[in-house]
MIKE-636976 format. One record per residue (C-alpha): x, y negated, z. Coordinates in steps of 0.1 Angstrom, whole numbers, padded with zeros to 4 digits, always signed. Example, Ala and Ser with C-alpha at 12.3 -4.5 7.8 and 13.67 -1.06 7.14 Angstrom:
+0123+0045+0078+0137+0011+0071
***
This chain:
+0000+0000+0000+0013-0037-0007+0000-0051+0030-0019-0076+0008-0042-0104+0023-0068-0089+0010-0091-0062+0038-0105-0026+0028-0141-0033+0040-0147-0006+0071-0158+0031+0054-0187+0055+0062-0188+0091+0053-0219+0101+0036-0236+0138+0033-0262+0151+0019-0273+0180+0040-0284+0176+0079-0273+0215+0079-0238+0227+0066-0242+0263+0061-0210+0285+0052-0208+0296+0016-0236+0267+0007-0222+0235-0011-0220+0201+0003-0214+0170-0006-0197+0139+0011-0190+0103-0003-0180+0069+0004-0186+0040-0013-0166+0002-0022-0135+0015-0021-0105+0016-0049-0089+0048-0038-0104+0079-0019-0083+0110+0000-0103+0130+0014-0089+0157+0043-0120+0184+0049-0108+0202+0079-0099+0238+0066-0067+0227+0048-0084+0212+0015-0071+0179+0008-0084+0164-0026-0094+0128-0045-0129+0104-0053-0157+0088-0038-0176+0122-0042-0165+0158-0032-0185+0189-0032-0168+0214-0009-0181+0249+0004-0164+0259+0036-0166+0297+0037-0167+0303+0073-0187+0288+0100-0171+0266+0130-0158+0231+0135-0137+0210+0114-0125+0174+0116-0131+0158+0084-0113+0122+0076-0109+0103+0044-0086+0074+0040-0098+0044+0019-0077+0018+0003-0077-0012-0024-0039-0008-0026-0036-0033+0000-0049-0026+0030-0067+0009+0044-0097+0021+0064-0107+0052+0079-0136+0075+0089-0140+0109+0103-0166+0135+0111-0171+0161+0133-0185+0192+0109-0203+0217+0125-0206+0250+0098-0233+0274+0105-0240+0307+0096-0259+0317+0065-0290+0333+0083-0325+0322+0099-0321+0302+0132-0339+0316+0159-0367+0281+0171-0359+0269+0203-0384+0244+0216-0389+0234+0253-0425+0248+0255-0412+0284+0251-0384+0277+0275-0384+0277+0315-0358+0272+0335-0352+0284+0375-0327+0280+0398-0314+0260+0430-0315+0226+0413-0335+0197+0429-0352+0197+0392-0349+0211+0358-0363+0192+0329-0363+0207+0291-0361+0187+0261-0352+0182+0228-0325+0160+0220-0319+0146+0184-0285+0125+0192-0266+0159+0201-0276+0184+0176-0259+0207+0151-0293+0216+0131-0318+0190+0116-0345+0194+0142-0322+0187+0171-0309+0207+0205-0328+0222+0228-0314+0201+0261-0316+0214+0299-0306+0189+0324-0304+0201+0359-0301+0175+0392-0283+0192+0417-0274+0233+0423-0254+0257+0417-0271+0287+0400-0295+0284+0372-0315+0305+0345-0324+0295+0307-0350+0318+0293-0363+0312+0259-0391+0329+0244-0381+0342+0208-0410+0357+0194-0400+0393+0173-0371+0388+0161-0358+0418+0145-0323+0433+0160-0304+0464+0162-0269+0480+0164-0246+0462+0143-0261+0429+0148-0253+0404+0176-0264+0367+0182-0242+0336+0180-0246+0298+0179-0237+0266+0195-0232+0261+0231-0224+0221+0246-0221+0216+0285-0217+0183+0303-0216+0172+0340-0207+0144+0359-0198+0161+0388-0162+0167+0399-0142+0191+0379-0141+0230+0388-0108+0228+0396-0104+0264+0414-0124+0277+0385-0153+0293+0405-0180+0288+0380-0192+0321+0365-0209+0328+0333-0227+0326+0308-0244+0363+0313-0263+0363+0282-0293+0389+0282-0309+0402+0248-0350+0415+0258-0370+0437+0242-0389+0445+0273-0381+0450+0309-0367+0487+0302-0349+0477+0265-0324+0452+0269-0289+0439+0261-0264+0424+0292-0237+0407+0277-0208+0402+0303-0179+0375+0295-0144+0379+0300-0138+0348+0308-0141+0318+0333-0166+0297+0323-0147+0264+0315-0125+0287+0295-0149+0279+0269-0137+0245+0263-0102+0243+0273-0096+0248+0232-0125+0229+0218-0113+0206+0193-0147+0187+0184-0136+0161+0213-0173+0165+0221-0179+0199+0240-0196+0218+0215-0182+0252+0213-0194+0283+0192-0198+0315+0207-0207+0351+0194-0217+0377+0217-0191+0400+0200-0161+0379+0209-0150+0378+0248-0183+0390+0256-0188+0432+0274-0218+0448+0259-0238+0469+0280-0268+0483+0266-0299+0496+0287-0329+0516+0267-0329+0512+0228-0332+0475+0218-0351+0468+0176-0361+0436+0183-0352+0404+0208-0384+0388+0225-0366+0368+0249-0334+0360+0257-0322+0349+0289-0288+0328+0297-0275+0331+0336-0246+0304+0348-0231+0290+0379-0223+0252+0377-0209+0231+0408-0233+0222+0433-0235+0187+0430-0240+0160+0402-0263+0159+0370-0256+0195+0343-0266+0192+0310-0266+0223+0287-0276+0219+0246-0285+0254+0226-0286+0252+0188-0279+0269+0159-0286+0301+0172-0294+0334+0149-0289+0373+0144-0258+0378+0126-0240+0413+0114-0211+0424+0142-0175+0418+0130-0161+0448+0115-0127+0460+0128-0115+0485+0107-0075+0499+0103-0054+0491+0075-0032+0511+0061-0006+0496+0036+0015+0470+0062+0020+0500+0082+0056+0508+0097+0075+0531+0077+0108+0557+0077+0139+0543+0080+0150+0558+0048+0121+0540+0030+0124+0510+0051+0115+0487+0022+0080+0493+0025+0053+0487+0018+0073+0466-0014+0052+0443-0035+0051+0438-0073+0034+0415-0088+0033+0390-0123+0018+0359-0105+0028+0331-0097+0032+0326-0053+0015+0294-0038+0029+0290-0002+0042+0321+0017+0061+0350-0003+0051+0383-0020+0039+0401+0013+0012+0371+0022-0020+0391+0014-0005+0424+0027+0007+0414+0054-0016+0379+0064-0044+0375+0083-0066+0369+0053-0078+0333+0068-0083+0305+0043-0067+0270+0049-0085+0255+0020-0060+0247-0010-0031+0256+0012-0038+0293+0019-0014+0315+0007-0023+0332-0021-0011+0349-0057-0021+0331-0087-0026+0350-0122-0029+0334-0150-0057+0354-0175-0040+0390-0168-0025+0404-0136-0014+0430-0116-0006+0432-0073+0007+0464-0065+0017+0478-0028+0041+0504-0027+0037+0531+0001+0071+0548+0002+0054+0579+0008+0020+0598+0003-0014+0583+0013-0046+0597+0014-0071+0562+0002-0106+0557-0004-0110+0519-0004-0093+0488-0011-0103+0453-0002-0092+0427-0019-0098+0387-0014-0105+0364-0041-0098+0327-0039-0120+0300-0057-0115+0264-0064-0139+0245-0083-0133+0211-0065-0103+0203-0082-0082+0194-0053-0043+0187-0052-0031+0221-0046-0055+0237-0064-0053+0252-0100-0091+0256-0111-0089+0291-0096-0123+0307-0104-0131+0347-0098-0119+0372-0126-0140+0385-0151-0130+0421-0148-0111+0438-0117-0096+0475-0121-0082+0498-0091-0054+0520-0101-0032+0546-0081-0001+0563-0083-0005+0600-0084+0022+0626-0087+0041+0596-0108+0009+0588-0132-0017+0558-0129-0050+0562-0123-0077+0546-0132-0103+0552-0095-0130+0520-0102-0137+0489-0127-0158+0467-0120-0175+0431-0127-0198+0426-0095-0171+0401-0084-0179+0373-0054-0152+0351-0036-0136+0364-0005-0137+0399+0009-0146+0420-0024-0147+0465-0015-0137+0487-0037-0149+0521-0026-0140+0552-0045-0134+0592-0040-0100+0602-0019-0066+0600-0035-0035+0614-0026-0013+0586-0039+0020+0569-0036+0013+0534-0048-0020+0511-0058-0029+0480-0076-0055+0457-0085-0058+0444-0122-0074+0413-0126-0085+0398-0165-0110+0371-0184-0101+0334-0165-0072+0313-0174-0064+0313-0134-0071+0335-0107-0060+0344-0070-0058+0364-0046-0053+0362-0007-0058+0395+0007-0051+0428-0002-0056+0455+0024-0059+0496+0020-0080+0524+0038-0085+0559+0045-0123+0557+0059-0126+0591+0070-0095+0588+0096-0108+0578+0133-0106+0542+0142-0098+0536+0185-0079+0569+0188-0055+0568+0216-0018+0587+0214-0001+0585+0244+0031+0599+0255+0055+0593+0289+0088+0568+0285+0122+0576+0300+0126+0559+0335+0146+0529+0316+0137+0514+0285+0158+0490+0262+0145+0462+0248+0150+0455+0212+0131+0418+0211+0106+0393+0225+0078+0377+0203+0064+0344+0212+0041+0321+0197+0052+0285+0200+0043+0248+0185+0069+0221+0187+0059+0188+0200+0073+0158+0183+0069+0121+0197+0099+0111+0181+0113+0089+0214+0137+0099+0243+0152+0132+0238+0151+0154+0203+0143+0186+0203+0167+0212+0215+0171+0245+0208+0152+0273+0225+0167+0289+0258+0152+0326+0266+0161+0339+0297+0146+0373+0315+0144+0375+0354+0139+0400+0377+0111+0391+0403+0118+0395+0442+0090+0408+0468+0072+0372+0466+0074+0378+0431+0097+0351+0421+0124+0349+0397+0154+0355+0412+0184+0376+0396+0188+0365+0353+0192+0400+0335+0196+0382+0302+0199+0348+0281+0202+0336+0249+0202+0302+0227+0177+0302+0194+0190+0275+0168+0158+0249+0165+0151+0257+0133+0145+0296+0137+0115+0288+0161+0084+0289+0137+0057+0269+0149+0024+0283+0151+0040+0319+0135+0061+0343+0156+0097+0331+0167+0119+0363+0174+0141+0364+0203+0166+0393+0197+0180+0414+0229+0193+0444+0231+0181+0446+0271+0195+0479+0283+0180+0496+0317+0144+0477+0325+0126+0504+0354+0091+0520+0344+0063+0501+0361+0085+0473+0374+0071+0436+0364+0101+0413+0349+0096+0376+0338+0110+0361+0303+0113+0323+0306+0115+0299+0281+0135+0265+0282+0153+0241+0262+0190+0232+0258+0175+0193+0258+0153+0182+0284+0125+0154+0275+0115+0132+0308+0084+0138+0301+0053+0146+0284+0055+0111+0258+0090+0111+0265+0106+0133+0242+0106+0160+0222+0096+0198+0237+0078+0235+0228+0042+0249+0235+0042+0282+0243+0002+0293+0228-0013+0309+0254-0050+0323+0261-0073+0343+0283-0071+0379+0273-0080+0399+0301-0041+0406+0313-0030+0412+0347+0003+0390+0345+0013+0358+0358+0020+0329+0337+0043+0298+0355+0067+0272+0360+0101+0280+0370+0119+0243+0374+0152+0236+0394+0155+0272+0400+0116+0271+0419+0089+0293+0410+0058+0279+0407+0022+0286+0398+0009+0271+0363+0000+0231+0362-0035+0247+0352-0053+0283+0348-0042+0287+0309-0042+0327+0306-0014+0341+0293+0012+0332+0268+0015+0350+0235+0041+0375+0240+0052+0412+0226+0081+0426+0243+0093+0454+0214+0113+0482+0228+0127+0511+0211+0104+0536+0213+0072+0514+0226+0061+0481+0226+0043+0460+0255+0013+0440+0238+0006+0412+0252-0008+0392+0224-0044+0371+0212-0063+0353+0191-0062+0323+0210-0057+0292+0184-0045+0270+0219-0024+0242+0211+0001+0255+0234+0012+0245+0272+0045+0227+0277+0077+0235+0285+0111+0215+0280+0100+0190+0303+0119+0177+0335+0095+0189+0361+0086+0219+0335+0120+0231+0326+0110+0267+0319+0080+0283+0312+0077+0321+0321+0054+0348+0313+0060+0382+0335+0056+0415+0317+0056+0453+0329+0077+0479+0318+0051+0512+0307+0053+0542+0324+0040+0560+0296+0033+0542+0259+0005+0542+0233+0014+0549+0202+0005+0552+0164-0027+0537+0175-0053+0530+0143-0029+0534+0117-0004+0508+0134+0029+0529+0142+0055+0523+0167+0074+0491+0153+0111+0501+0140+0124+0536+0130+0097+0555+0141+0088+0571+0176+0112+0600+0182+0099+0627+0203+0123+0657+0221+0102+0677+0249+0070+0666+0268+0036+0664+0249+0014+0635+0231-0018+0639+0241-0044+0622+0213-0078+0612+0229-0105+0612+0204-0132+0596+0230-0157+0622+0231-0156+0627+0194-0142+0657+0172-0123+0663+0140-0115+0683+0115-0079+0671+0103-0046+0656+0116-0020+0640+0090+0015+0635+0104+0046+0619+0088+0079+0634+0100+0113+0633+0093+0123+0670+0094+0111+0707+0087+0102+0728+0118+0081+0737+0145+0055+0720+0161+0027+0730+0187-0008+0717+0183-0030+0725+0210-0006+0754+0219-0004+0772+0185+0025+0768+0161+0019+0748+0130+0049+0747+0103+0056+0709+0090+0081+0697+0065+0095+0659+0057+0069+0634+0045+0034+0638+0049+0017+0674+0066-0019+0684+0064-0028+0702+0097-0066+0718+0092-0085+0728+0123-0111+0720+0144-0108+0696+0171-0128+0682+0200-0123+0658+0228-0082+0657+0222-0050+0672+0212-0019+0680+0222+0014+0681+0207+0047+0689+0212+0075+0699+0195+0086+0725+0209+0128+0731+0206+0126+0709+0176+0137+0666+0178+0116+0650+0156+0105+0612+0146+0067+0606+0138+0062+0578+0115+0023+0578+0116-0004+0602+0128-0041+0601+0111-0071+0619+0130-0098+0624+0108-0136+0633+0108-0135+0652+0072-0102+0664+0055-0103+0645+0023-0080+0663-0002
***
């Protein structure tokens, strides 16, 4: 901009819908200005007075646009609340009723603070500490596979629950008195908006995230539904419902191409590919987390015909590929008009040939499944033909008949080693005092009081090997950590800022999982307890022949460290007594788990099979369930009948297990 004399008048963001509904188009605008840049919130950044965007998943973004005459600039933002694509259940005060301790309830609906057209349904209570929403539904039709989500906003004007005592929500799904749904979170209550970014307390909430189903009777349809929650005793409480509807359960199902592999193939799963790569590398739909970040989600582009292909290193039995599509009709700057092929084609590698296994047309954006009969293969692709450019983002594999949530378990040697850490951590820049440093990563053990006391291990990570918001690797090579003893790894900085606008520091990203560790401060050689209750920090402590999971979802911008009166941050951590392993398809990271002696046990929970697929490294001898079962290199086929669980061991014989799949029918 030239600073001219002359002002941008102030800007307003337009839209055209009251409701933004994900996968539906919308449409915002400005007006009187020169230039428009518009920023929509899910990593789309694009041009003019007028965009039409779709955001593909529900949630909250923060939209801004910047408008300027080439001299001077304005600025507006909006909060953009996304909802899901199904009917919203009608909340209105005369089918609600509200009980409780408070001096008085009153039920409303409230226009200002809403995320539909119609508005919120508001309950204000004066006073108490326990209180009870019920809402009056009508039939709505439910089922399993289903679950309810929406928007939730709470407000008070008492003092803050400092010692975290408040409880809830307990969200119960009726039928009738004998047919209902309890839904039990694992979380504190204001643990719901210690990450909310819309600045305003609206959170959304499914009932199949954080939340412990139990169900009583046989629920088909939802005629009430009841919310319980504990606020502080004292003060005004306001609580807003909106946006609420039936929605399918989020489908967690194992993938099998990113998998850990043999040493000897230790190159897998390699990708080929004739596109062209648009932020991250090769592996990016492999290996990602198949999230879009608008024009700036990694991705393959093809230009009219193309090919990505995962290499296995070995033999896999697959029924189903997913692959996800990217589109881009708005014509923003990092986009290339990507619109969704004509024609896709699977193909696998069999005994060195490719087959053709499905073809199809009935293409959408996103998630696409291919579904087809089981192939013994070493490789597969995805062809893709009939648009000048395409892309992809995701590109997962599947053998649907093996079990998903089987547990393999086996006991550790009294002392483990530990290969590496893995953190999450943001960098804060204020660009003042102090620059950043490089990381310091120390591991403690802990005394009775359990506090740090004796340092087992340090080392310095160069600045710019810490990947904000990714996974920075601390390597260690930790020998003799005791089964079942807790340690601590603390983090630090070799710079120190004064404080938290003085200076540059890390954020370790932390969250509440449901972990029984402790997450602190450890500053001029004091422990002490966290500045605030923030869960536990992302961590994954990787050991030779096991690794202790500490990790989440949590998108938490991180808590401090670096600081003078928070020089280190520390997250304890327990050494296993005994390790779960090859766990949904996801092997034990490294060479492999290498068993001599003892027994895995494999608990199918309750359920029964009629195959196990191992990969091994050697011929010989193993024991399954007691009987002797011959196995070579590569991939075995064991055929019998199981129920409840397994056992194996192997017997005189060393051998390293690569993978194990338990499955319902033998496929091949």
């Amino acid at each position: 901009l030239k600073g001219g004399p002359e002002k941008q008048a102030p800007v307003k963001i337009g839209c055209d819908s009251p409701v933004i509904i994900a996968g539906k188009p919308v449409t915002f605008s400005v007006k009187d200005a020169l230039n428009t840049r518009w920023d929509l919130g899910d990593g789309t950044v694009c041009e003019g007075s007028t965009v039409t965007h779709i955001y593909d998943k529900s949630g909250f973004y923060r939209l801004a646009v910047t408008c300027d005459n080439n001299q001077q600039a304005s600025m507006d933002f909006m909060n953009v609340f996304v909802c899901e694509d199904a009917p919203f259940i009608t909340l209105s005060p005369g089918k609600a009723t509200v009980s409780g301790d408070a001096a008085e309830y009153l039920v409303e609906v409230d226009k200002d603070w809403r995320i539909t057209g119609g508005g919120s349904l508001k309950i204000t209570a004066v006073g108490g500490r326990q209180h009870e929403i019920v809402m009056n539904t009508g039939s709505i039709a439910f089922g399993e596979g289903l679950t309810l989500t929406g928007y939730f906003r709470f407000l008070t004007d008492s003092e803050p629950d400092w010692n975290k005592e408040m409880t809830g929500p307990v969200v119960c799904l009726y039928q009738d008195k004998n047919n209902y749904i309890t839904y039990k979170p694992s979380f504190k209550f204001l643990d719901m908006f210690s990450y909310n970014e819309s600045r305003n307390n609206w959170v959304k909430f499914r009932l199949d995230e954080g939340f412990e189903k139990v169900v009583h009777g046989r629920v088909n349809t939802i005629n009430e539904i009841k919310i319980s929650l504990e606020t502080v005793d004292k003060g005004y409480t306001r609580v807003y419902l909106d946006a609420l509807c039936i929605v399918p359960e989020q489908v967690r199902e194992p993938a099998f191409v990113s998998l850990s592999k043999p040493s000897e193939v230790s190159r897998y799963p390699r990708v080929l590919h004739n596109g062209i790569i648009s932020g991250g590398d090769p592996l990016a739909p492999v290996l990602g987390n198949q999230k879009l970040y608008g024009d700036i989600t990694p991705r393959i582009i093809f230009t009219r015909n193309g090919f990505y292909q995962a290499e296995f290193g070995t033999k896999r039995i697959i029924d189903r590929v997913d692959v996800w599509l990217y589109e881009n009709r708005t014509r923003t700057l990092n986009s290339r008009n990507e619109k969704i092929p004509g024609m896709v084609s699977i193909e696998c590698l069999v005994d060195g040939q490719w087959v053709t296994v499905l073809e199809t047309g009935n293409l959408k954006r996103n998630k696409n499944e291919f579904k087809f009969s089981p192939v013994l293969a070493e490789a597969v692709r995805a062809r893709f033909t009939g648009e000048e450019a395409m892309a992809i983002y995701g590109f997962k594999v599947y053998n649907t008949a093996a079990l998903t949530d089987v547990s393999i378990s086996a006991s550790t040697p009294n002392e483990l080693t530990v290969d590496r850490f893995e953190v999450k951590l943001r960098k804060e820049i204020n660009g003042n005092g102090n620059p950043l440093g490089d990381l310091i990563a120390r591991v403690y053990a802990l005394n009775e009081k359990g506090e740090l006391s004796e340092c087992l291990f340090e080392s310095i990570i160069p600045e710019k090997e810490v990947v904000p918001g990714g996974i920075t690797v601390i390597r260690a090579q930790l020998k003799g950590l005791e089964s079942n003893k807790k340690y601590a790894l603390a983090l630090g900085q070799t710079e120190t800022a004064k404080s938290r606008t003085e200076g540059d520091y890390y954020r370790w990203v932390a969250g509440h999982a449901g972990y029984n560790e402790t997450f602190g401060i450890y500053t001029g050689g004091v422990t002490k307890k966290s500045d605030y209750d923030w869960g536990t920090g992302w961590l994954k402590v990787i050991c030779d022949i096991t690794t202790v999971d500490y990790s989440h979802d949590s998108d938490h911008v991180g808590t401090r460290f670096g600081l003078a009166d928070m020089q280190y941050r520390y997250m304890t951590f327990t050494m296993p007594a005994s390790t779960v392993i090859l766990t949904d398809g996801i092997a034990a990271p490294g060479p492999g788990f290498k068993f001599s002696g003892g027994t895995l046990e494999i608990d199918l929970k309750g359920r029964t099979a009629s195959c196990l697929y191992l990969w091994l490294d050697r011929e010989g001898i193993l024991l399954v369930d007691g009987k002797p079962c011959e196995v070579r290199a590569g991939f075995n086929r064991i055929e019998r009948k199981f129920s409840g669980r397994m056992l194996i061991s192997p017997g005189d014989t060393t051998f390293t297990m690569y993978e194990v799949e338990v499955v319902s029918r033998d496929a091949i």
